[in-house]
N, CA, C and O atoms as a GROMACS GRO file, in nm:
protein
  528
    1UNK      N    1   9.798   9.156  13.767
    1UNK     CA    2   9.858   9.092  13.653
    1UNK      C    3   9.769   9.119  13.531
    1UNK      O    4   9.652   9.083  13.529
    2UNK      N    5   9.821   9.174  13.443
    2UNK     CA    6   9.750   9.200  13.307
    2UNK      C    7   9.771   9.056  13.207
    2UNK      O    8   9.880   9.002  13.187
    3UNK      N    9   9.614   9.003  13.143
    3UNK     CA   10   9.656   8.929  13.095
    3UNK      C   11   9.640   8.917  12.898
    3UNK      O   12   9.535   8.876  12.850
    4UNK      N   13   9.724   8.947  12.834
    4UNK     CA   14   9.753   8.991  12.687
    4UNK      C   15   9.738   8.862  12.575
    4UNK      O   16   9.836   8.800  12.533
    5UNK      N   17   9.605   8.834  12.538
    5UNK     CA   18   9.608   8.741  12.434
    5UNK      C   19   9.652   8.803  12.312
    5UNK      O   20   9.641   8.914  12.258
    6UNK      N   21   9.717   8.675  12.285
    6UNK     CA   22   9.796   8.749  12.168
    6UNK      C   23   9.804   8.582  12.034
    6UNK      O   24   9.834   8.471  12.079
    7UNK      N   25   9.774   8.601  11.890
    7UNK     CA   26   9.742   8.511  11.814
    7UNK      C   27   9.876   8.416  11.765
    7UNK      O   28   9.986   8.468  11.750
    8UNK      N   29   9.862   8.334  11.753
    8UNK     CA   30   9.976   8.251  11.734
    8UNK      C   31   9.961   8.279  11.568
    8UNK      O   32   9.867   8.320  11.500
    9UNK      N   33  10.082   8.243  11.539
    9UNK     CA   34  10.139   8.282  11.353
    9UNK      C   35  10.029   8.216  11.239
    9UNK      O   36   9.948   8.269  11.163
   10UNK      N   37  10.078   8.020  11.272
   10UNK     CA   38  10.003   7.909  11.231
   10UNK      C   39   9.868   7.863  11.274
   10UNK      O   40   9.812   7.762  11.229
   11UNK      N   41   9.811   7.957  11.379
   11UNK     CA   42   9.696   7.906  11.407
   11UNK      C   43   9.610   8.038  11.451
   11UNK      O   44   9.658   8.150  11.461
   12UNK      N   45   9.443   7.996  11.482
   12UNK     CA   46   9.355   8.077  11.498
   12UNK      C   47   9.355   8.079  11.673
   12UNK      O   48   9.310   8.172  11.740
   13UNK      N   49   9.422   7.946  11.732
   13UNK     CA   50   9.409   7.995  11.879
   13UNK      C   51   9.486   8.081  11.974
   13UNK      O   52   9.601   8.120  11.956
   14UNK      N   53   9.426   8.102  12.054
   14UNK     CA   54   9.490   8.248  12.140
   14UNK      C   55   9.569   8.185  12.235
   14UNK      O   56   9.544   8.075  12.285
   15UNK      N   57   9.672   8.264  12.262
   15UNK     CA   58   9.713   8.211  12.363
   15UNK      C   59   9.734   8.311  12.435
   15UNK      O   60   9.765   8.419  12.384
   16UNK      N   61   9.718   8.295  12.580
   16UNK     CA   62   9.723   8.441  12.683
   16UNK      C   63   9.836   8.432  12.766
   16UNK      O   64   9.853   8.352  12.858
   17UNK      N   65   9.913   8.523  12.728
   17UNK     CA   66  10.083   8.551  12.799
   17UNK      C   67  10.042   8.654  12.887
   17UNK      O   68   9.963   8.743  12.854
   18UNK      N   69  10.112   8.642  13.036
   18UNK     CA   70  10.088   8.676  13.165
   18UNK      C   71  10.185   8.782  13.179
   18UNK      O   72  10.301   8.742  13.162
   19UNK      N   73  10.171   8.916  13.208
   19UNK     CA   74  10.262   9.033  13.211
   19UNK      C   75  10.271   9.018  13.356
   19UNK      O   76  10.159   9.055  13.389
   20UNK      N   77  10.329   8.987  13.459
   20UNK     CA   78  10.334   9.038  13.614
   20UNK      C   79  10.326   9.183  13.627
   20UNK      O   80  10.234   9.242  13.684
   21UNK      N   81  10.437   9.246  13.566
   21UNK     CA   82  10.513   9.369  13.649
   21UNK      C   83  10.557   9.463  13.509
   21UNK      O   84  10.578   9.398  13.406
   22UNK      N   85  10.568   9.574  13.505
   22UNK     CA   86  10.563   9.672  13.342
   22UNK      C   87  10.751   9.583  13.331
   22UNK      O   88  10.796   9.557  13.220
   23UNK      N   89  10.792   9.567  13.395
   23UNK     CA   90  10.946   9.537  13.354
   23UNK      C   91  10.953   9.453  13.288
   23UNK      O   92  11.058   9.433  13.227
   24UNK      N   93  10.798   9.337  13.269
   24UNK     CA   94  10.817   9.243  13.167
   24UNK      C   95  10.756   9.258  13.039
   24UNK      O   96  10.712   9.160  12.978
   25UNK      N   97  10.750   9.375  12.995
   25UNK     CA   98  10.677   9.452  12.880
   25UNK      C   99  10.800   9.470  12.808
   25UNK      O  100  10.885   9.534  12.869
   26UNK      N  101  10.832   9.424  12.685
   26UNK     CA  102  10.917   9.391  12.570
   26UNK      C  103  10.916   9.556  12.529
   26UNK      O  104  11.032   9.597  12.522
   27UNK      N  105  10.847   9.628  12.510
   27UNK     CA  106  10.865   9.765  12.494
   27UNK      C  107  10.916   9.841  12.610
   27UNK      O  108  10.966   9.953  12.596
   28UNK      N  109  10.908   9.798  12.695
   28UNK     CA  110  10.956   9.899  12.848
   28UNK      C  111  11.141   9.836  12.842
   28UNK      O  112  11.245   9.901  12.831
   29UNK      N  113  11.128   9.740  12.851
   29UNK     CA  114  11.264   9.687  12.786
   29UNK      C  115  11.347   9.742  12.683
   29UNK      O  116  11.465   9.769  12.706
   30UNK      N  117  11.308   9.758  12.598
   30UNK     CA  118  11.370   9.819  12.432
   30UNK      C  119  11.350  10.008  12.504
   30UNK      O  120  11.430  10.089  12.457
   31UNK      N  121  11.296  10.036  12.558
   31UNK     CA  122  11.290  10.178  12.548
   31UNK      C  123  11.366  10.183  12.692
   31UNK      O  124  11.388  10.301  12.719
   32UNK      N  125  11.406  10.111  12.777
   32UNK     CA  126  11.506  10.147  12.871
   32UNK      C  127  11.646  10.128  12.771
   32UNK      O  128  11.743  10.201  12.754
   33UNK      N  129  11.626  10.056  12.740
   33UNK     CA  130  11.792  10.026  12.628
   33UNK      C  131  11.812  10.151  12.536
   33UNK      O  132  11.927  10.196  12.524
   34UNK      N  133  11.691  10.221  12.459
   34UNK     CA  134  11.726  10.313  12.392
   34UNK      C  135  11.742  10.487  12.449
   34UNK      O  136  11.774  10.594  12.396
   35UNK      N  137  11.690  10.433  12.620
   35UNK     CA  138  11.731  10.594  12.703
   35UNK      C  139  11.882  10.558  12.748
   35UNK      O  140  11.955  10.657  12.742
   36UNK      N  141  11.942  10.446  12.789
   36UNK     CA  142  12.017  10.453  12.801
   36UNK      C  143  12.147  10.463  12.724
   36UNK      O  144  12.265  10.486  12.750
   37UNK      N  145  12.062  10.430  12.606
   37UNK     CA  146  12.185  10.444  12.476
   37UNK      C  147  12.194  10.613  12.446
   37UNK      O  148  12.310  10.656  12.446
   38UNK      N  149  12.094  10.707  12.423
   38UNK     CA  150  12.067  10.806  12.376
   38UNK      C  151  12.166  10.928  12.522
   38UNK      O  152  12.259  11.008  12.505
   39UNK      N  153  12.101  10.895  12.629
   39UNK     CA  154  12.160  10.951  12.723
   39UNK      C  155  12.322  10.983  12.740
   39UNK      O  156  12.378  11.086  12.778
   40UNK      N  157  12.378  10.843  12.694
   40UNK     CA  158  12.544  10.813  12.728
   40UNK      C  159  12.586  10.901  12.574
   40UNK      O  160  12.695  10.955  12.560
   41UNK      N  161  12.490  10.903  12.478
   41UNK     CA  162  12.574  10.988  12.360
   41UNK      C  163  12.547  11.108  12.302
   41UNK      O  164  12.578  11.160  12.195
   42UNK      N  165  12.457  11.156  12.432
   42UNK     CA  166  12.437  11.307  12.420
   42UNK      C  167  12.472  11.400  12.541
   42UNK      O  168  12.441  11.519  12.536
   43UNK      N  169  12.538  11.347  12.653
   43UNK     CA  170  12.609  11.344  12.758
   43UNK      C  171  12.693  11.469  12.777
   43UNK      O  172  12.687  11.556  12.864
   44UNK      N  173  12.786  11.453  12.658
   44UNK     CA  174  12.874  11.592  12.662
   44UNK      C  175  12.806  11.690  12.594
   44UNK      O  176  12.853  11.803  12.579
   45UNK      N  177  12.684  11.652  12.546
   45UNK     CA  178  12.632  11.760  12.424
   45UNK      C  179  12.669  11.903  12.503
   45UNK      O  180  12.708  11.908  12.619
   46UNK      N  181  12.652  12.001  12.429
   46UNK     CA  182  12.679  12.162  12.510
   46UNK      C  183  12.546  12.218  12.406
   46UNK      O  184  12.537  12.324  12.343
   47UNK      N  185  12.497  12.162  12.411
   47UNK     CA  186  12.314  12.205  12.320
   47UNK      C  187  12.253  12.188  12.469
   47UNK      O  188  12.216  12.071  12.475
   48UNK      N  189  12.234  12.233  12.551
   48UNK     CA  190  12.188  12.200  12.670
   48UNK      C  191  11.970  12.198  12.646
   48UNK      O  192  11.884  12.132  12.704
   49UNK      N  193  11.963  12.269  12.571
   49UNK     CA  194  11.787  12.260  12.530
   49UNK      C  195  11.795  12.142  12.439
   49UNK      O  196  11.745  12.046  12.498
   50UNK      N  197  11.824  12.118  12.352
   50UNK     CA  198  11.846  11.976  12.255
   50UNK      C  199  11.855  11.854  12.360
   50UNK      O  200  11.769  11.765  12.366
   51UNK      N  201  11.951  11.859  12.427
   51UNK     CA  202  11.979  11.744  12.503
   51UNK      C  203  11.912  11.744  12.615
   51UNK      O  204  11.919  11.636  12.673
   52UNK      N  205  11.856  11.815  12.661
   52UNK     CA  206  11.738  11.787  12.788
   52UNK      C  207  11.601  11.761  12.688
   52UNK      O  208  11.514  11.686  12.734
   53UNK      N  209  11.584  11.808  12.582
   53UNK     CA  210  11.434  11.790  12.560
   53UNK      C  211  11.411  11.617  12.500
   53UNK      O  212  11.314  11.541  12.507
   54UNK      N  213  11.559  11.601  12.438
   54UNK     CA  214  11.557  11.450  12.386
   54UNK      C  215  11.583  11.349  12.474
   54UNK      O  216  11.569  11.232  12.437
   55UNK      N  217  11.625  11.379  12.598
   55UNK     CA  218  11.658  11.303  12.700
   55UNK      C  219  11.471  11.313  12.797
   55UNK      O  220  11.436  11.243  12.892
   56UNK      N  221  11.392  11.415  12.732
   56UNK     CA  222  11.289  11.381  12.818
   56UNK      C  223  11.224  11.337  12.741
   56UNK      O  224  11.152  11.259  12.804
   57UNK      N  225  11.194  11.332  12.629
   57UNK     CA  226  11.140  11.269  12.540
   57UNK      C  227  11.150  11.089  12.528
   57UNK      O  228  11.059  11.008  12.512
   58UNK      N  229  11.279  11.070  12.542
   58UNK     CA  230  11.317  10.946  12.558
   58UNK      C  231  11.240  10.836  12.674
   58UNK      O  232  11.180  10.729  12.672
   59UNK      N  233  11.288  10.950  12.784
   59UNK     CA  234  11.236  10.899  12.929
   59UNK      C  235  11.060  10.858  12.956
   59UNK      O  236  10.997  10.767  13.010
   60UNK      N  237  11.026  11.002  12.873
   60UNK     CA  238  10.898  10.972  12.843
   60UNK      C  239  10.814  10.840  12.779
   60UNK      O  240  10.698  10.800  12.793
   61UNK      N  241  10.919  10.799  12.710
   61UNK     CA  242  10.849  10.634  12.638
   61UNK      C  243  10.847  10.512  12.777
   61UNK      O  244  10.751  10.438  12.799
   62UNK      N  245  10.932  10.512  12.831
   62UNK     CA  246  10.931  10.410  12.935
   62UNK      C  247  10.915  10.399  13.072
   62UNK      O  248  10.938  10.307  13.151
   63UNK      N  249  10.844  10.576  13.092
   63UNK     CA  250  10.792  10.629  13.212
   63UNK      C  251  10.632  10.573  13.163
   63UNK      O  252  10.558  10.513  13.241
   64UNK      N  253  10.603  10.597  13.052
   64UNK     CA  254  10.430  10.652  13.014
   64UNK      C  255  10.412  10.478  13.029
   64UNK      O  256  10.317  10.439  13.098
   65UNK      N  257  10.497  10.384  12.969
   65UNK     CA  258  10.426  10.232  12.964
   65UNK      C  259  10.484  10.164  13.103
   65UNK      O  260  10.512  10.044  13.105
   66UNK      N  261  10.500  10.239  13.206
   66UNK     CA  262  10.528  10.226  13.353
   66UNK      C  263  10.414  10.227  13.424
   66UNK      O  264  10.340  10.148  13.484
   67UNK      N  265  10.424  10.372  13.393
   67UNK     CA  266  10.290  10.442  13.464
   67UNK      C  267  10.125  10.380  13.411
   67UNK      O  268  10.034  10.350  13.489
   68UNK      N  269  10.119  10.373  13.285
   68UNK     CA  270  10.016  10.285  13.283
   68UNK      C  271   9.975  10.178  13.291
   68UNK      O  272   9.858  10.142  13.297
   69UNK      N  273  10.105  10.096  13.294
   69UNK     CA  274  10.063   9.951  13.338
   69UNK      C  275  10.056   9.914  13.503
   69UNK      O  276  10.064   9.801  13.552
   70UNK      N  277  10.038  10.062  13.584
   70UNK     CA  278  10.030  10.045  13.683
   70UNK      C  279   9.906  10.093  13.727
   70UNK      O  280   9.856  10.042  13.827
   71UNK      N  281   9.858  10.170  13.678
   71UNK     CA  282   9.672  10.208  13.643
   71UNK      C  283   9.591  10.102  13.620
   71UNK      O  284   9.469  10.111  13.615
   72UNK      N  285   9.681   9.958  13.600
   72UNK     CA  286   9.537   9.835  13.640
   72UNK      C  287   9.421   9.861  13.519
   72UNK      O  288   9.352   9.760  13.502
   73UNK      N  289   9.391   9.957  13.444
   73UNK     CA  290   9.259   9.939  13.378
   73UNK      C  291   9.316   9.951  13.246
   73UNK      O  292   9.378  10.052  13.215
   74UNK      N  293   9.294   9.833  13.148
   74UNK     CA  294   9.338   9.853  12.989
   74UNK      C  295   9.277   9.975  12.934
   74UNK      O  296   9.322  10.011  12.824
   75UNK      N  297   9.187  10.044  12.985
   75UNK     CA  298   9.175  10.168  12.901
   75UNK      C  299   9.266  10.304  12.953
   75UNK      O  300   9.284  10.412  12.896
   76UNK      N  301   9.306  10.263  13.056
   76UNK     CA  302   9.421  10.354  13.068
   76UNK      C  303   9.532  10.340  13.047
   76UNK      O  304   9.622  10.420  13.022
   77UNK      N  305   9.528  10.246  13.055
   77UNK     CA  306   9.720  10.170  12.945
   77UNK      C  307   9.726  10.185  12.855
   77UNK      O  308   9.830  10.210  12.793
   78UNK      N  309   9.567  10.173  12.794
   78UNK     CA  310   9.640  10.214  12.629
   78UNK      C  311   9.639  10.393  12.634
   78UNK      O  312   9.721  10.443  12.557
   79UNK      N  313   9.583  10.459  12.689
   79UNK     CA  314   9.630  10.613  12.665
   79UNK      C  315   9.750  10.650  12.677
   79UNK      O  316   9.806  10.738  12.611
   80UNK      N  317   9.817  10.556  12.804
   80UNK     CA  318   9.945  10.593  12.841
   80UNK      C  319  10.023  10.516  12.724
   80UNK      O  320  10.133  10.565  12.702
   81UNK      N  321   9.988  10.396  12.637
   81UNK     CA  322  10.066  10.370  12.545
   81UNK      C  323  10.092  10.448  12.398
   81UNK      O  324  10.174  10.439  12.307
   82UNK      N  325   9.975  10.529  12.429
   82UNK     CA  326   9.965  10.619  12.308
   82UNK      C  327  10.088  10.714  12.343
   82UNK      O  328  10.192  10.730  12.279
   83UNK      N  329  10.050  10.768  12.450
   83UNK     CA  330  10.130  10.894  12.466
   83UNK      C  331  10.301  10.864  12.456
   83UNK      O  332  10.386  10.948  12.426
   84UNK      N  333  10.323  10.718  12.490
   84UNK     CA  334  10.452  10.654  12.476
   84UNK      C  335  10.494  10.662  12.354
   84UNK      O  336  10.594  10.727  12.325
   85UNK      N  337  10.393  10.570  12.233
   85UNK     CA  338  10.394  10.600  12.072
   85UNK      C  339  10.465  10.749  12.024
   85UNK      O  340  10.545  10.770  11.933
   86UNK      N  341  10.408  10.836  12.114
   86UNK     CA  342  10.412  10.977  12.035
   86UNK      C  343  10.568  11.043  12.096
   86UNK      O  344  10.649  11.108  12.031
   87UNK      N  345  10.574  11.009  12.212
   87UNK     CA  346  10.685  11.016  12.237
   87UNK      C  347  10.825  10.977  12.145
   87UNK      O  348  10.926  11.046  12.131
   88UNK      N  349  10.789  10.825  12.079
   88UNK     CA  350  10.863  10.808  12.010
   88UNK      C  351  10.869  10.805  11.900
   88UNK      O  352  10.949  10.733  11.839
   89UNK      N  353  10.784  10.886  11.846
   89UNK     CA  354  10.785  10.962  11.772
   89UNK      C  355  10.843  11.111  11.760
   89UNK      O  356  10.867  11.180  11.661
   90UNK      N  357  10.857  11.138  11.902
   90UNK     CA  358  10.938  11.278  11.904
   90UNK      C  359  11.100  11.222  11.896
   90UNK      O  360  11.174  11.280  11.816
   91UNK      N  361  11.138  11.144  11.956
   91UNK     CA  362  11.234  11.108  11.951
   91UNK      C  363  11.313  11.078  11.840
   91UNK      O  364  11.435  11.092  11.835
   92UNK      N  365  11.247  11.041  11.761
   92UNK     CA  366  11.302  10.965  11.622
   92UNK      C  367  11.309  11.141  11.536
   92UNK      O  368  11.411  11.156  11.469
   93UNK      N  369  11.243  11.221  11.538
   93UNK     CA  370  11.238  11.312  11.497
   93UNK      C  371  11.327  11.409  11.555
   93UNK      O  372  11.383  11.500  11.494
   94UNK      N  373  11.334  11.382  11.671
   94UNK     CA  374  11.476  11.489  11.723
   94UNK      C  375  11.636  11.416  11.661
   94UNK      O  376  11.741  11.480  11.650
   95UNK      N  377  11.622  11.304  11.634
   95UNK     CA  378  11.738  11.212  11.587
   95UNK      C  379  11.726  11.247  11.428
   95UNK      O  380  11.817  11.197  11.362
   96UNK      N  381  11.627  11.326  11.352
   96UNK     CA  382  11.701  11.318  11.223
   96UNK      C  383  11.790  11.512  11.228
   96UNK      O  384  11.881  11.552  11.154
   97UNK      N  385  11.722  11.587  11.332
   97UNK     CA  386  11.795  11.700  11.411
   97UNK      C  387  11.925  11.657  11.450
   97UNK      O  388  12.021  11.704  11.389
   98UNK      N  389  11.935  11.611  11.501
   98UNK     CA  390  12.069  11.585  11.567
   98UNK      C  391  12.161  11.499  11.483
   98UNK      O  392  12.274  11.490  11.530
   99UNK      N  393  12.139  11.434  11.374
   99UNK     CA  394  12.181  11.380  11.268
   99UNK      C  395  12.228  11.492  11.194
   99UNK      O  396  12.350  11.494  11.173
  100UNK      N  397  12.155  11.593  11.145
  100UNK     CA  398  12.208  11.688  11.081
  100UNK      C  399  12.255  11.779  11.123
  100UNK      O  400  12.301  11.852  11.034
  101UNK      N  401  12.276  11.838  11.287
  101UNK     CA  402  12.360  11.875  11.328
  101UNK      C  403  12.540  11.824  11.350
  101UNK      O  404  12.641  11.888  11.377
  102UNK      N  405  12.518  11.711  11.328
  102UNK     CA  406  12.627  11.595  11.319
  102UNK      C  407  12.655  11.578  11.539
  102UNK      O  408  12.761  11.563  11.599
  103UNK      N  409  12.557  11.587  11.580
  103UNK     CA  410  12.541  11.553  11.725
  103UNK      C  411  12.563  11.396  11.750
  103UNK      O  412  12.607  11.356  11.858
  104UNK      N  413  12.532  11.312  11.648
  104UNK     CA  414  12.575  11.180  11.626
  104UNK      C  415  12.601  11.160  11.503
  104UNK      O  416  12.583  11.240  11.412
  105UNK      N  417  12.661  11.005  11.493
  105UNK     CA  418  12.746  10.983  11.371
  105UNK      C  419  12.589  10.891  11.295
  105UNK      O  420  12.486  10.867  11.358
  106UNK      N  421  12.611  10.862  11.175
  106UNK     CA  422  12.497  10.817  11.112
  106UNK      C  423  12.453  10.667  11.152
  106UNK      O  424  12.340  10.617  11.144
  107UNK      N  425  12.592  10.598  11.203
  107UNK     CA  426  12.526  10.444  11.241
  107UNK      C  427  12.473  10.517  11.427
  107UNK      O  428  12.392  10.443  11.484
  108UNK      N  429  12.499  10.598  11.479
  108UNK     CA  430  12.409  10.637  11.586
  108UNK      C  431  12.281  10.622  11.533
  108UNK      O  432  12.203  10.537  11.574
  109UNK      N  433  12.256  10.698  11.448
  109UNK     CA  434  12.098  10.768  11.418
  109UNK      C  435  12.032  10.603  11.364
  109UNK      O  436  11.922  10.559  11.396
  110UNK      N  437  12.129  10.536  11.279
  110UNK     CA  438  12.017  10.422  11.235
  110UNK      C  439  12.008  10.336  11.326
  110UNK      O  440  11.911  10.260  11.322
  111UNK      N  441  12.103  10.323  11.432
  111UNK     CA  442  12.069  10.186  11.573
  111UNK      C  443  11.983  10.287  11.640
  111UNK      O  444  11.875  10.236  11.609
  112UNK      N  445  11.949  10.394  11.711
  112UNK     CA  446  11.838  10.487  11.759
  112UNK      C  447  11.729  10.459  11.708
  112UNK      O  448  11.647  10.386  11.766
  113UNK      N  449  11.706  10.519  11.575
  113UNK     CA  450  11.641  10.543  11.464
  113UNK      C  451  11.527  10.397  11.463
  113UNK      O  452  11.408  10.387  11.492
  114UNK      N  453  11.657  10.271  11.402
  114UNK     CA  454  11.576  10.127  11.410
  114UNK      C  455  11.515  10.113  11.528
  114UNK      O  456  11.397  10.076  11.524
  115UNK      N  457  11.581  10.140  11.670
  115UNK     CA  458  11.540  10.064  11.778
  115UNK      C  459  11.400  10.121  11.790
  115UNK      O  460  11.303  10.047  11.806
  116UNK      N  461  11.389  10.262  11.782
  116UNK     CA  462  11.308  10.343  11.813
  116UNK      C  463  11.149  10.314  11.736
  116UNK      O  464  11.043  10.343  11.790
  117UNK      N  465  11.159  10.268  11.636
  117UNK     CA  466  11.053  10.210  11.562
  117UNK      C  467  11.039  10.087  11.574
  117UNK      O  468  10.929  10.054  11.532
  118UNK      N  469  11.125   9.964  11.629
  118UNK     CA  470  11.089   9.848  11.687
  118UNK      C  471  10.990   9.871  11.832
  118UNK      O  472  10.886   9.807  11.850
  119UNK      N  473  11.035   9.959  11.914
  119UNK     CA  474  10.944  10.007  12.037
  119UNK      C  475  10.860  10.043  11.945
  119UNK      O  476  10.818   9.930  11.919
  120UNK      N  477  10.811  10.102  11.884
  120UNK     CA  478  10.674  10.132  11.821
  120UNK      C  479  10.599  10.098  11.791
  120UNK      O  480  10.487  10.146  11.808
  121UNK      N  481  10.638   9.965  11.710
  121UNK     CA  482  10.544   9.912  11.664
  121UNK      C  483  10.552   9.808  11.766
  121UNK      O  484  10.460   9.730  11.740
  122UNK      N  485  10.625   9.762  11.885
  122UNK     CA  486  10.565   9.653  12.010
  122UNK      C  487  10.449   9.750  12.057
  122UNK      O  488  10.338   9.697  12.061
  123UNK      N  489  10.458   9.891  12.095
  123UNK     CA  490  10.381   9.953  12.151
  123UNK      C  491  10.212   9.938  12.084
  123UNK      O  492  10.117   9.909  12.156
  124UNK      N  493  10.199   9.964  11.932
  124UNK     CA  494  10.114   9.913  11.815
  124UNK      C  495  10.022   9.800  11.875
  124UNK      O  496   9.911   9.794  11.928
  125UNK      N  497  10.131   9.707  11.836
  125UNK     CA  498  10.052   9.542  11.904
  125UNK      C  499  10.034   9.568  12.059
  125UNK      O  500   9.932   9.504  12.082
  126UNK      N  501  10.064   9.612  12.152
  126UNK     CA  502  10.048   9.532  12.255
  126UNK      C  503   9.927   9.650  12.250
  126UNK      O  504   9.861   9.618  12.349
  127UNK      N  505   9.851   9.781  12.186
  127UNK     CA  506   9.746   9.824  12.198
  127UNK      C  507   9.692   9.757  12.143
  127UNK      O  508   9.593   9.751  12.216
  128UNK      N  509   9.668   9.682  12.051
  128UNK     CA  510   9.596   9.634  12.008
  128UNK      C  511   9.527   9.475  11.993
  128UNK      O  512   9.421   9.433  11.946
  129UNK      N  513   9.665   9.399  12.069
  129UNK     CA  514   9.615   9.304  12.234
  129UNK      C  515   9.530   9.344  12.318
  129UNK      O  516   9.428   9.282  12.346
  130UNK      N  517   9.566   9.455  12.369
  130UNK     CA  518   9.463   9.506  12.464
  130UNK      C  519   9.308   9.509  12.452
  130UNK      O  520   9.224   9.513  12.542
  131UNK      N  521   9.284   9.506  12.252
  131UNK     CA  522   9.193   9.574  12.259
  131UNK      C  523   9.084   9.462  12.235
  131UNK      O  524   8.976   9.485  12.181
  132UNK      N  525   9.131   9.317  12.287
  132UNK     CA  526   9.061   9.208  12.304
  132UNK      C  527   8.943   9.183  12.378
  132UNK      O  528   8.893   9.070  12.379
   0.00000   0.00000   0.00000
């Protein structure tokens, strides 16, 4: 069990929220929602290199904060959270590609787009929980 102090808004005390299992990681959450969103609407793509590299890219965000929260040691969680970060960072960047290919419609790219930087910046904080 990893345990993540994290600062309350109104006050200076900590309070330490109990992760069991990576499935209760608010970013592993949001980045299963955004492979499964990305997946179902690039599906028929016939870009077959486009759509496998953004579909691994994707996968990559919620494999990497899997895999490291199963490595037990916060200094390896946060590498694997980095590499998650950057991931979604590829992602968001293959979405302004595929935006201008017209591969999705523009409220695609901004619910992607938003979600994809909400995982980011959970990913942000919870490195920097860690780094308590």
């Amino acid at each position: 069990m990893l345990k993540v102090k994290r600062q309350k808004l109104k006050s200076t005390k900590l309070k330490v929220m109990k992760i069991e299992k990576f499935e209760d990681v608010i970013a592993w959450q949001k980045s299963k929602e955004l492979t499964l969103k990305i997946y179902k609407q690039f599906q028929n793509n016939k870009d077959f290199s486009f759509r496998d590299q953004i579909h691994r890219a994707v996968v990559s965000i919620m494999n990497n904060i899997a895999e490291g929260f199963e490595r037990r040691s916060n200094k390896e969680f946060k590498q694997f959270l980095y590499i998650a970060k950057g991931s979604c960072g590829e992602v968001r960047s293959m979405l302004y590609l595929a935006l201008e290919l017209r591969y999705i419609t523009g409220q695609d790219f901004k619910e992607n787009y938003n979600l994809s930087v909400e995982i980011s910046k959970l990913l942000t904080g919870f490195i920097k929980a860690l780094n308590f």
